[in-house]
MINUSE-186025 format. One record per residue: residue in three letters; y, z, x of N, C-alpha, C in turn. Coordinates in pm, whole numbers, padded with zeros to 5 digits, always signed. Layout:
REM residues N
ALAYZXYZXYZX ...
//
This chain:
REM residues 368
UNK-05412-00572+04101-05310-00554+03998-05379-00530+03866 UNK-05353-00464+03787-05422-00397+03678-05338-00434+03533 UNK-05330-00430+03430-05282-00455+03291-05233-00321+03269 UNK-05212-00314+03175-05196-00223+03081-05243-00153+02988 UNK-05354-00173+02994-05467-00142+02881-05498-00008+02908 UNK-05484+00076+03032-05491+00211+03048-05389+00306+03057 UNK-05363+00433+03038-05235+00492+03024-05220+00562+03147 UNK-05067+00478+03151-04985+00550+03336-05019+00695+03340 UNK-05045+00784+03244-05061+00915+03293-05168+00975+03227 UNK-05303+01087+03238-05396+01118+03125-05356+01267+03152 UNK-05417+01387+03031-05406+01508+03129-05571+01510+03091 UNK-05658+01611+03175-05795+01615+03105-05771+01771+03147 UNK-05882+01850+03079-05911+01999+03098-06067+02003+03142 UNK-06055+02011+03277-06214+02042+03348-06257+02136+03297 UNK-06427+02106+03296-06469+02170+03195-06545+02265+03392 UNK-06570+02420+03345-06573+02482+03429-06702+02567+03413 UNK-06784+02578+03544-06908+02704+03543-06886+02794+03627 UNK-06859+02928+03551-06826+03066+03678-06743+03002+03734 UNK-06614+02987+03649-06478+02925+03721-06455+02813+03834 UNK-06587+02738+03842-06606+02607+03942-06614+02510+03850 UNK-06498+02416+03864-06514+02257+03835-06529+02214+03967 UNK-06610+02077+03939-06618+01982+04015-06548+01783+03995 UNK-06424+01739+03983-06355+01615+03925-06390+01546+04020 UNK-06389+01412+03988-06408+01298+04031-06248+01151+04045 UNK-06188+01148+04173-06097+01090+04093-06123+00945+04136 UNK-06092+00820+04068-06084+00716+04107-05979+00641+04167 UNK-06058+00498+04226-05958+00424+04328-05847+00377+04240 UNK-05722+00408+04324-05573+00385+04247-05533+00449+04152 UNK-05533+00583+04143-05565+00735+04110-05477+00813+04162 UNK-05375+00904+04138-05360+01029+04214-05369+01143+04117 UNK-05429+01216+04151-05451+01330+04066-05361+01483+04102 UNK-05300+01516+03978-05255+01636+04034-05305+01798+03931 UNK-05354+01827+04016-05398+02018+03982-05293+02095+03947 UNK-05305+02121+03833-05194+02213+03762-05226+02332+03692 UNK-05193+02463+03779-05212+02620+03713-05179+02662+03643 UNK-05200+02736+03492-05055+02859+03439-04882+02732+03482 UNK-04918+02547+03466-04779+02537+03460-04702+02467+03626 UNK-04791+02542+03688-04761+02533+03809-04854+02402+03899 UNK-04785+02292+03990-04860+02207+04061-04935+02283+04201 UNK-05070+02267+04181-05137+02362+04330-05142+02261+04392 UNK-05197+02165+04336-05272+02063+04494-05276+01886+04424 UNK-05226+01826+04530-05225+01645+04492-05381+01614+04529 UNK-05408+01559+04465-05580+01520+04456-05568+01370+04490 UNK-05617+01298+04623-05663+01191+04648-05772+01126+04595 UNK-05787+00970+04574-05966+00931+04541-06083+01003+04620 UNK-06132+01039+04539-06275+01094+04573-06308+01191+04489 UNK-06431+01285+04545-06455+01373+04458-06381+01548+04582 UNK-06381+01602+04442-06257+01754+04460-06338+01849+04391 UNK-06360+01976+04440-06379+02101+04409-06273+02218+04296 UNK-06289+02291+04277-06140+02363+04255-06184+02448+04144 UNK-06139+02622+04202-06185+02762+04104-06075+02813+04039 UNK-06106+02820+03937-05975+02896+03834-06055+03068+03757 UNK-05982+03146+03774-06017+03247+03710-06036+03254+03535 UNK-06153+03278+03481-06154+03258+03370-06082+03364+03282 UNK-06095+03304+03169-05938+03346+03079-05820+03425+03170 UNK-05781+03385+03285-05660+03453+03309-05532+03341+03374 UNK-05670+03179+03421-05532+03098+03522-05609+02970+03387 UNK-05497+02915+03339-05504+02741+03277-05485+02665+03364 UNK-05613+02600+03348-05581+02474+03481-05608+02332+03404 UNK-05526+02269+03457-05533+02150+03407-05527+02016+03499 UNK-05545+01927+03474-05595+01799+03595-05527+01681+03502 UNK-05396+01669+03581-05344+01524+03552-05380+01419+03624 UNK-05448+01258+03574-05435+01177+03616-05330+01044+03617 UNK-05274+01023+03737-05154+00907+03735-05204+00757+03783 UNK-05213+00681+03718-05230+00519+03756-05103+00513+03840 UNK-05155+00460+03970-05068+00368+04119-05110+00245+04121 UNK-05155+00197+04077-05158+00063+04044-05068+00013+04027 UNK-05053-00138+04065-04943-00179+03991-04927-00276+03854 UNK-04827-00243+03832-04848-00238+03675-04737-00367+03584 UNK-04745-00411+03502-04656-00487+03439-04551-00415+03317 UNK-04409-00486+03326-04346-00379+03211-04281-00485+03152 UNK-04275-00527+03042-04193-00634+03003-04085-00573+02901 UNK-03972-00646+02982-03805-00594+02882-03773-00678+02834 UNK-03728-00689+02687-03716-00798+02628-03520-00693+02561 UNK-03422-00797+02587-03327-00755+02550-03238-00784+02401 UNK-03203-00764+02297-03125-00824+02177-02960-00822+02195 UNK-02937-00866+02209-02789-00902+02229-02717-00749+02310 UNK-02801-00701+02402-02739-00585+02515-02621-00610+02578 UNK-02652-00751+02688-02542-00796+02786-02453-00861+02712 UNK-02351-00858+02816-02212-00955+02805-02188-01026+02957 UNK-02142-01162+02927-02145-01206+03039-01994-01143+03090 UNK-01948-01257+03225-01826-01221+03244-01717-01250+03156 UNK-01756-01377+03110-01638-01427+03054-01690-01358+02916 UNK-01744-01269+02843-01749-01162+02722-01831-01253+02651 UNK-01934-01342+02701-02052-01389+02603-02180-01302+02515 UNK-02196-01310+02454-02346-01199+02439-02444-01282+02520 UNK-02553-01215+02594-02687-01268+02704-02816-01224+02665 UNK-02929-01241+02646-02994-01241+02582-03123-01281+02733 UNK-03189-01157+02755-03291-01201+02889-03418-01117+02888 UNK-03528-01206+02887-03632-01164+02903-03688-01124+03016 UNK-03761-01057+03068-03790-00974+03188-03938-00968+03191 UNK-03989-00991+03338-04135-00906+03319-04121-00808+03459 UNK-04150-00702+03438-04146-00592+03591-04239-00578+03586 UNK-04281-00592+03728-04443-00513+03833-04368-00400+03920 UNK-04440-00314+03867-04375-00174+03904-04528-00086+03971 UNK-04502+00027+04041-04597+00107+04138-04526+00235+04123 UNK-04632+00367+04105-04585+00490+04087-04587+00519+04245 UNK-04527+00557+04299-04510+00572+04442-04489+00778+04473 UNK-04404+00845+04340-04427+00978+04347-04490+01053+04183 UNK-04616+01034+04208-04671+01060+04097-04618+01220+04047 UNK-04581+01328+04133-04538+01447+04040-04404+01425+03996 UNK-04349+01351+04046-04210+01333+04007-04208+01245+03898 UNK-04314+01148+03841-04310+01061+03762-04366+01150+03621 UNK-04525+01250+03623-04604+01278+03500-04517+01437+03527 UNK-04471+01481+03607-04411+01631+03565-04294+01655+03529 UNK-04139+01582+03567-04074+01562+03555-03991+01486+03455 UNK-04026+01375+03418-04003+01308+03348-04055+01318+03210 UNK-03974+01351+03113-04079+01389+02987-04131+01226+02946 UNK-04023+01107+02931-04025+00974+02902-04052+00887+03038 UNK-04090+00876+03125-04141+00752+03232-04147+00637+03211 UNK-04183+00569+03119-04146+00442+03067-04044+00456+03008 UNK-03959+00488+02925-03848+00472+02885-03720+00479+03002 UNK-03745+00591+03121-03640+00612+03215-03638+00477+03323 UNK-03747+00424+03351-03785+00314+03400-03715+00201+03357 UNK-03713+00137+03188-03627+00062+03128-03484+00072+03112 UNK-03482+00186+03133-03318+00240+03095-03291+00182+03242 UNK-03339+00221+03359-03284+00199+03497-03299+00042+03538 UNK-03386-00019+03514-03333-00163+03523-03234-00244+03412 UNK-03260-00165+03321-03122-00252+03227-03019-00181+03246 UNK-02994-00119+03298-02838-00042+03353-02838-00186+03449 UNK-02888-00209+03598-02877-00268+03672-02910-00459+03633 UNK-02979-00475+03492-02939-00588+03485-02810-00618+03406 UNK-02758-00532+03342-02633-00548+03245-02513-00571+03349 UNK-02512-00485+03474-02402-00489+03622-02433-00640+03635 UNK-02550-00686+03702-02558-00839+03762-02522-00944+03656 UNK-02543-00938+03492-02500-01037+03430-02348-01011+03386 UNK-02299-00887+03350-02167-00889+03403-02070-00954+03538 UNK-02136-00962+03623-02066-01025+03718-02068-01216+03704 UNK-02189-01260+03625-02193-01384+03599-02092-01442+03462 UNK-02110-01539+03501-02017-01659+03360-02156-01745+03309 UNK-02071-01770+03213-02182-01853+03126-02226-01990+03207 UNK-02182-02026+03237-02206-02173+03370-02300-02112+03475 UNK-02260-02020+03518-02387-01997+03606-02464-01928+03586 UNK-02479-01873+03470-02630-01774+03413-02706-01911+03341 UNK-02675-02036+03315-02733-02166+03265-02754-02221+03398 UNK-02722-02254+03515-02750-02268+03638-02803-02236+03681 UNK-02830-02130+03760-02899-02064+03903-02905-01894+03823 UNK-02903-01876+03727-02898-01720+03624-02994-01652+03668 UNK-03091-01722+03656-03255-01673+03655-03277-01630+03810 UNK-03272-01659+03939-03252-01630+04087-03198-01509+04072 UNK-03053-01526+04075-02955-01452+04127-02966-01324+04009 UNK-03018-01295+03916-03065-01210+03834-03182-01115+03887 UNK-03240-01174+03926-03411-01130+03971-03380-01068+04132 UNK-03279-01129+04215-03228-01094+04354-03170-00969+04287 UNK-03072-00942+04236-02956-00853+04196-03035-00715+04211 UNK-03177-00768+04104-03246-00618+04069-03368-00552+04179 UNK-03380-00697+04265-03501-00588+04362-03437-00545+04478 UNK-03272-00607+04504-03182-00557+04595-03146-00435+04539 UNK-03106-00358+04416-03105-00253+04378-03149-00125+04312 UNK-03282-00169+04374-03443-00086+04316-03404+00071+04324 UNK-03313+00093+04446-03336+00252+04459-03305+00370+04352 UNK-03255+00238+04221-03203+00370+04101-03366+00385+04059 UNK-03430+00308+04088-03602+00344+03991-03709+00390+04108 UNK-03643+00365+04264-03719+00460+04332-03699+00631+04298 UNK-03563+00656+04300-03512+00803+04250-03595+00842+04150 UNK-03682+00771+04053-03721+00787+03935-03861+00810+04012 UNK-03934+00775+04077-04051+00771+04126-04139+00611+04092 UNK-04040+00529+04122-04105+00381+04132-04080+00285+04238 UNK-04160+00221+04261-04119+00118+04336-04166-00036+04267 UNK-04016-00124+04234-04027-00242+04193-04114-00379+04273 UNK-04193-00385+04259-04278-00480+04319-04259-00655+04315 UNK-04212-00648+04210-04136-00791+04186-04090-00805+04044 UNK-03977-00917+04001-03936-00918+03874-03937-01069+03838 UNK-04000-01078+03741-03959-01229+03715-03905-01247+03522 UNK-03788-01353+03571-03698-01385+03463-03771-01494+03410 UNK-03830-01438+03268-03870-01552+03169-03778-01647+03099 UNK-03645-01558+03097-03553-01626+02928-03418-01602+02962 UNK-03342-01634+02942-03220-01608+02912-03140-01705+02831 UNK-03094-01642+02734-03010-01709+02614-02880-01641+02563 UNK-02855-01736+02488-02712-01694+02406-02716-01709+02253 UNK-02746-01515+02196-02757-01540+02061-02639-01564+01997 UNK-02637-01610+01896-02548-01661+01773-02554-01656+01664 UNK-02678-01494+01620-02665-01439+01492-02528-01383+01464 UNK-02488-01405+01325-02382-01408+01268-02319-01212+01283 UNK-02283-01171+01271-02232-01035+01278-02238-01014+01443 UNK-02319-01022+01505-02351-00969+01663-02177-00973+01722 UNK-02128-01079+01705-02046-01135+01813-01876-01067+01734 UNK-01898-01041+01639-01799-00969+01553-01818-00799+01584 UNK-01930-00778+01617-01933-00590+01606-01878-00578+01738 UNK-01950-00657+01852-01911-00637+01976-01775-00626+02007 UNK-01674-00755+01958-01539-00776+01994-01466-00716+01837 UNK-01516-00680+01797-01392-00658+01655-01349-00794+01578 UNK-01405-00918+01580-01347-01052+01501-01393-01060+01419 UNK-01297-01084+01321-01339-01172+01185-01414-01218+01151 UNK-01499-01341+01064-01548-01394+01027-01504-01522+01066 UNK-01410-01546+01039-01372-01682+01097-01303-01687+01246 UNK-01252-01560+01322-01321-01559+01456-01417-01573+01492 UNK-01498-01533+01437-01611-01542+01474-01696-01675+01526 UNK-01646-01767+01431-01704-01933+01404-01652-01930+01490 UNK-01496-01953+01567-01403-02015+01663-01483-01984+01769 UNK-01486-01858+01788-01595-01818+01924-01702-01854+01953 UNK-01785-01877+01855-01931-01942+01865-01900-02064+01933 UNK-01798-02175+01832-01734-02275+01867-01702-02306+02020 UNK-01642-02188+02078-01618-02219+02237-01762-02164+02322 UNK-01808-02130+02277-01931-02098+02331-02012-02181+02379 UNK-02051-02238+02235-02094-02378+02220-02106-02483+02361 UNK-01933-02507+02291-01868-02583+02411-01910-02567+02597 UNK-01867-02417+02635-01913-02378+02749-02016-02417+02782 UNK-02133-02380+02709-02302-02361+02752-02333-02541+02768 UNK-02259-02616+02677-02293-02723+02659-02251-02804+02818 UNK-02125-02754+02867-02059-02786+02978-02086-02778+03057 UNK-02189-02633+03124-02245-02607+03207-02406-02706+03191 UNK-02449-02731+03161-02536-02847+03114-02483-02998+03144 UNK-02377-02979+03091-02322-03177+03112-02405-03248+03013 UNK-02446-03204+02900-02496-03299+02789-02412-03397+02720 UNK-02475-03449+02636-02334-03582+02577-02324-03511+02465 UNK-02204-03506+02416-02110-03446+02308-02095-03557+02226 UNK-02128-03529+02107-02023-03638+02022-01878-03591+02003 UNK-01884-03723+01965-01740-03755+01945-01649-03673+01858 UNK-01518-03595+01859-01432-03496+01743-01448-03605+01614 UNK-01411-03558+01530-01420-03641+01388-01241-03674+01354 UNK-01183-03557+01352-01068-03612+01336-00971-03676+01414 UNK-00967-03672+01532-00856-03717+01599-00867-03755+01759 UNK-00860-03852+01803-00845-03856+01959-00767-03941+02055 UNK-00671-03922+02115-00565-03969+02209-00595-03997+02364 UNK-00621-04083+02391-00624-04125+02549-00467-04169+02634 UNK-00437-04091+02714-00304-04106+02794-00351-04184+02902 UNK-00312-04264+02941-00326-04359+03090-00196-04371+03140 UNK-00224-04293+03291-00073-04267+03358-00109-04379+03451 UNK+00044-04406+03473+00103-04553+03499+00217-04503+03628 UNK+00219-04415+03715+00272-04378+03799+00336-04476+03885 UNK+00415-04543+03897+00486-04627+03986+00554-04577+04148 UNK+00458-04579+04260+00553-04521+04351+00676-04645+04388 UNK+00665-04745+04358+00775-04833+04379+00839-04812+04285 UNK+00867-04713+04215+01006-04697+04078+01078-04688+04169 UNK+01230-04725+04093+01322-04711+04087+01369-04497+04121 UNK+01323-04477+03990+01340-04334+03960+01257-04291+03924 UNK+01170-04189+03973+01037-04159+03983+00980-04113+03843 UNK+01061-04049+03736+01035-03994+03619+01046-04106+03519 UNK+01029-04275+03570+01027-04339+03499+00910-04449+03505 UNK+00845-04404+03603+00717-04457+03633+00612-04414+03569 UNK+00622-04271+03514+00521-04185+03477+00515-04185+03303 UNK+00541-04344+03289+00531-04378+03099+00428-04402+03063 UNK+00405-04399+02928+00306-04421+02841+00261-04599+02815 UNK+00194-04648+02881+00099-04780+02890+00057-04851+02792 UNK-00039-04747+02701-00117-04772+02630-00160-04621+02527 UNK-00156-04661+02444-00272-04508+02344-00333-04579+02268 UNK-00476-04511+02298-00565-04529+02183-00619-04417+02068 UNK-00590-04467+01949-00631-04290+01872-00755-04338+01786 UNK-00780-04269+01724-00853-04259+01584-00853-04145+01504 UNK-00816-04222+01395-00824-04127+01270-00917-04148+01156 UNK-01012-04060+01180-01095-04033+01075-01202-04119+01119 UNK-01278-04171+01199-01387-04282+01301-01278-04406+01270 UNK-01184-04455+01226-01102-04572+01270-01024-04632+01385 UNK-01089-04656+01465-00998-04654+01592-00882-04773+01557 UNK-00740-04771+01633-00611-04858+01629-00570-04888+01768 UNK-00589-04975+01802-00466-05016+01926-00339-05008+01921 UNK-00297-04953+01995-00075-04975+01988-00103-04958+02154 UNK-00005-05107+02202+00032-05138+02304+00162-05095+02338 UNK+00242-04981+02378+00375-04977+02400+00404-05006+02563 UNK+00505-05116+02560+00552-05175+02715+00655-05060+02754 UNK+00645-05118+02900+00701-05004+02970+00893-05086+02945 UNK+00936-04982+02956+01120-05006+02898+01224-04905+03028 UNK+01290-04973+03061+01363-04926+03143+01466-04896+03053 UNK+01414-04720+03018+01520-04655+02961+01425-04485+02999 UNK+01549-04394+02990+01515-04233+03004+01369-04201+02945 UNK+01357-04291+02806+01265-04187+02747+01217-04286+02609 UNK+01075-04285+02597+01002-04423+02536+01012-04310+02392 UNK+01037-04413+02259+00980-04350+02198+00857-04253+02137 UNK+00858-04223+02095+00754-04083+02083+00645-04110+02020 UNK+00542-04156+02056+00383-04160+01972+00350-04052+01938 UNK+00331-04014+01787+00288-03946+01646+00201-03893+01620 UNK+00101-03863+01624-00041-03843+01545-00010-03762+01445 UNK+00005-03788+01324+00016-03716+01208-00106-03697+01138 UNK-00124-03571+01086-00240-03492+01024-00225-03483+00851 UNK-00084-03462+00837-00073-03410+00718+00058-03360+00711 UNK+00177-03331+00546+00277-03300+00582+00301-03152+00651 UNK+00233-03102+00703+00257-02940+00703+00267-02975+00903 UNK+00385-02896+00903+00387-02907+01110+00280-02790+01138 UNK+00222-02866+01285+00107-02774+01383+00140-02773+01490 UNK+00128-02696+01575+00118-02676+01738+00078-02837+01733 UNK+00153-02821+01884+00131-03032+01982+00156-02977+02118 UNK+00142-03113+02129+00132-03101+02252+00292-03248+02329 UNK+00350-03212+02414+00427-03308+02385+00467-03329+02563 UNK+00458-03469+02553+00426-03566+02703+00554-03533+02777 UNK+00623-03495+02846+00714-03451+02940+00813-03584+02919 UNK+00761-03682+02994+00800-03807+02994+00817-03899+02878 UNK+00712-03941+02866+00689-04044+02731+00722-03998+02604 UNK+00685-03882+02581+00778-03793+02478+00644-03842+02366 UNK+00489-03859+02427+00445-03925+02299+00376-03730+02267 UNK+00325-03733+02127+00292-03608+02082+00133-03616+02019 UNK+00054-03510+02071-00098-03535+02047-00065-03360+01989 UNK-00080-03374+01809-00085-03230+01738-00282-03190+01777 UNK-00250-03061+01781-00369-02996+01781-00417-02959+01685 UNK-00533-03070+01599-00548-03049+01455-00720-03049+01447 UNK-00787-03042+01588-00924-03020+01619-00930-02856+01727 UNK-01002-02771+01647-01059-02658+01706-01192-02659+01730 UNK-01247-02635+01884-01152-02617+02007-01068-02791+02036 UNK-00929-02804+02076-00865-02950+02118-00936-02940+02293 UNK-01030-03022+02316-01044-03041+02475-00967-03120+02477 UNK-00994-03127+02649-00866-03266+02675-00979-03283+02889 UNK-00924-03439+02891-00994-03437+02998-01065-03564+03009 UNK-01129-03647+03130-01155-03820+03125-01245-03878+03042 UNK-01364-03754+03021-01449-03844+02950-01377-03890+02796 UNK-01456-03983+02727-01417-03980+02656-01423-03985+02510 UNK-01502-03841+02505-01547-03758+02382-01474-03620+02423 UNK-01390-03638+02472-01258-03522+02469-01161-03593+02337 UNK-01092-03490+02295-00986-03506+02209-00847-03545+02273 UNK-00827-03523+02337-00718-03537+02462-00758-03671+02574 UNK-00789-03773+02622-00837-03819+02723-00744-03876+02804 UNK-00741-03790+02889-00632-03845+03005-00695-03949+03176 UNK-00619-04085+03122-00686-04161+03261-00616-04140+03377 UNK-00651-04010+03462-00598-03972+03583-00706-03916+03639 UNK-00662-03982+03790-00811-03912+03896-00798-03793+03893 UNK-00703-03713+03898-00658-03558+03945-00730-03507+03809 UNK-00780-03557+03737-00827-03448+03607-00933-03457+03604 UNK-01012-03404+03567-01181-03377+03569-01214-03439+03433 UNK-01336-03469+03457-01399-03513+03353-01398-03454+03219 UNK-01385-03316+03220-01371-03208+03112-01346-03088+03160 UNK-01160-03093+03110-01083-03029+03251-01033-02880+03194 UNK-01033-02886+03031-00943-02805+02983-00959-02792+02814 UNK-00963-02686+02735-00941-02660+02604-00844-02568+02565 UNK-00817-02624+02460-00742-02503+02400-00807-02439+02256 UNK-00820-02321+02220-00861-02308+02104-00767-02204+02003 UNK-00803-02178+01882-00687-02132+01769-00741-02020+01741 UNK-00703-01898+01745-00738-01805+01689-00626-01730+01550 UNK-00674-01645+01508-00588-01600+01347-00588-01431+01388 UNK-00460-01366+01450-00508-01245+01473-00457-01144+01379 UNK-00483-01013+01339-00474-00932+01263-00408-00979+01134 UNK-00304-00996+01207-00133-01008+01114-00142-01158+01006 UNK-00241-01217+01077-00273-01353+01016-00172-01482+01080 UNK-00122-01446+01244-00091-01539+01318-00127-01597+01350 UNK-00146-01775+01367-00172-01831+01432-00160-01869+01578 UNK-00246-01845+01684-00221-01829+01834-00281-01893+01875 UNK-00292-01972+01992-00317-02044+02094-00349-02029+02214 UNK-00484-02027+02238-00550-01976+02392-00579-02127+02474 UNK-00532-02117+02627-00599-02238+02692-00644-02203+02787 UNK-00782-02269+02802-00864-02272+02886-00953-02347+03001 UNK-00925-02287+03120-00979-02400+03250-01138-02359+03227 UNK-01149-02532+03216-01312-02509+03231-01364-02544+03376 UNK-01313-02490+03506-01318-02513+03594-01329-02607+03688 UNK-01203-02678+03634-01203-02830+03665-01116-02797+03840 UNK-01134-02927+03906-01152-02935+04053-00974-02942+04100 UNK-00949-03007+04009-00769-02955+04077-00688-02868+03982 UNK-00768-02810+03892-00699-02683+03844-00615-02701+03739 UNK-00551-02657+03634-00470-02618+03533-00368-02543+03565 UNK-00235-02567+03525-00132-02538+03631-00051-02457+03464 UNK-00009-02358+03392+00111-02313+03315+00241-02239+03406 UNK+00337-02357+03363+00446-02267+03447+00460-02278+03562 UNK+00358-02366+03637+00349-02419+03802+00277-02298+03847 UNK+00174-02214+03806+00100-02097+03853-00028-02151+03796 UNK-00142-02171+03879-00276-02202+03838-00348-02103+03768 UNK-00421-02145+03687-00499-02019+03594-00681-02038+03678 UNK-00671-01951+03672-00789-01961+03746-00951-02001+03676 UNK-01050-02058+03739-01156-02079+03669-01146-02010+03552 UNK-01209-02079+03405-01245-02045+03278-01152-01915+03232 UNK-01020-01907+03329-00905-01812+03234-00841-01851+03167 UNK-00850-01700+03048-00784-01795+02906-00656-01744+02892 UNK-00539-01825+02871-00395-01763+02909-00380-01851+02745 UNK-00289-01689+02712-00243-01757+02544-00109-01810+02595 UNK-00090-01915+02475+00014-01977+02540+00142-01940+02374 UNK+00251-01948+02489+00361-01941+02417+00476-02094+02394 UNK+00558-02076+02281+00601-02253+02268+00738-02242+02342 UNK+00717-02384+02398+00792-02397+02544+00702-02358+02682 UNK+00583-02335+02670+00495-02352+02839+00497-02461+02842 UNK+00482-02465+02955+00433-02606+03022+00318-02672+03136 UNK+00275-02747+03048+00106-02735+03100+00058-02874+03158 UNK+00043-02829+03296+00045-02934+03387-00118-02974+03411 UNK-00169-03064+03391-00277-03114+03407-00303-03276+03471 UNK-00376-03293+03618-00347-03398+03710-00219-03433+03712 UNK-00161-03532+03698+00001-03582+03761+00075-03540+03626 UNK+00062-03508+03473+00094-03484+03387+00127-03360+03365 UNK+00263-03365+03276+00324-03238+03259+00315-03252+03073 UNK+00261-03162+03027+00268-03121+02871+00362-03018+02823 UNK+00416-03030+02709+00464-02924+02653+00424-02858+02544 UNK+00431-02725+02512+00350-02705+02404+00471-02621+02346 UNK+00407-02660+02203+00544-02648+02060+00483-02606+01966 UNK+00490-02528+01860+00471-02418+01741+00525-02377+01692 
//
């Protein structure tokens, strides 16, 4: 295996007596004889003969390195994942000229057509990934993708010898993520914001805690009720506002419908979220609002059926200067239900007021 320190292609002009050169070519070498323009003869290692008529035929003697060789691709915010992340992946290719006239005659650029043809084919494979699993298993199933689909750089006159994935990241220079999608400036933050979130998720690191606000629901399901929509009350909430945490104990009351627990932000009304049953109300006054068991979610719901970190919603401001509402499964194990129709892994369904958003045994409503 050889570096780079020599160039994939040379041309030389044999120097000639009474129209006889005599070239020499070396091991891992192919040499090709070229007339007036024209290819006469592929020259193997060794030594070669060869008569040109003086001043009437130009001959010239290209040499091609078959060796194999190293190419390193380094990408700036090229890819997008599936879910529309920017990807960011470093590359090293060991590559082999396998049709040397097709590579130094044909090709005016050979290294450049070479790069172009594996980043066509790595931009397809990280398109098909999500941000969870290009932080997972990215680096494999990246490096498989491209030596399973070598034949766009055999066509070229190469053969990929192996690829290995140094890097892959997610930039978060400021403009990138705005030119790509058309957002704002302060889209922009929001997006970084869920980004964040994602990459962090696929990881399972510890999050601190939201600053402003957080509600824990503990469902209290009674299959010995009476009437089944009266089992499913509010126990207990715990909030905090502003790092102050408060206890309020509300007992269970044999009546339709418990009064309504509050979280107030400020006098101005916001999107909430509002308990089917208990009628208690958790406003969405943290972007992105997660929701889900642990409990450095903003939302924390004590039900087995919900995942540890099951679900977000986040705020966007579009053109008109609306405020809108996207929610999102972060691919939690029994799913996110709007409308009694599951949204599928990490789909983001904007929501309208009056959905209804079912998460483990809990039914939410959402209001704006």
């Amino acid at each position: 295996m050889s570096g780079n320190s020599s160039p994939l292609i040379q041309t030389l002009t044999p120097e000639r007596w009474a129209g006889w050169s005599m070239d020499f070519i070396g091991a891992g070498v192919t040499g090709l004889l070229v007339k007036n323009g024209r290819l006469v003869r592929t020259l193997i290692p060794g030594r070669h003969f060869s008569f040109a008529l003086p001043f009437l035929e130009q001959c010239q003697l290209v040499l091609v390195d078959t060796k194999v060789r190293n190419l390193e691709i380094v990408s700036q915010g090229d890819f997008l994942s599936r879910d529309q992340y920017l990807v960011n992946v470093s590359l090293n290719v060991m590559y082999q000229v396998v049709d040397a006239k097709r590579v130094a005659l044909e090709l005016s650029d050979p290294i450049a057509a070479l790069t172009s043809a594996v980043k066509d084919n790595l931009g397809v494979a990280i398109g098909q990934m999500r941000v969870e699993q290009l932080t997972t298993h990215g680096r494999v199933q990246v490096r498989q993708y491209l030596l399973d689909h070598s034949e766009v750089s055999y066509a070229l006159g190469f053969a990929l010898e192996d690829v290995r994935v140094s890097d892959i990241s997610f930039p978060q220079t400021r403009g990138i993520i705005r030119q790509v999608e058309g957002l704002s400036a302060r889209q922009e933050a929001e997006h970084e914001a869920v980004l964040k979130m994602q990459i962090a998720q696929a990881g399972r690191p510890e999050i601190p805690s939201p600053p402003v606000q957080q509600v824990n629901i503990i469902s209290g399901r009674d299959p010995n009720a009476h009437e089944p929509a009266l089992g499913a009350t509010l126990e207990a909430t715990t909030f905090a506002i502003e790092g102050q945490p408060v206890q309020a104990s509300l007992p269970v009351r044999d009546r339709p419908m418990l009064a309504p627990t509050v979280l107030e932000t400020g006098g101005v009304a916001e999107a909430r979220l509002v308990h089917r049953v208990s009628g208690a109300i958790a406003i969405l006054s943290t972007n992105p609002f997660t929701i889900g068991r642990e409990p450095n979610n903003t939302l924390v719901l004590d039900d087995v059926l919900c995942s540890r970190n099951h679900a977000l919603i986040s705020q966007f401001t579009d053109p008109q200067g609306k405020v809108r509402y996207q929610l999102t499964d972060l691919s939690s194990s029994n799913g996110t239900y709007v409308g009694g129709q599951r949204l599928a892994p990490n789909q983001q369904f904007w929501l309208t007021p009056g959905n209804v958003i079912k998460i483990g045994t809990q039914e939410w409503t959402f209001e704006a």
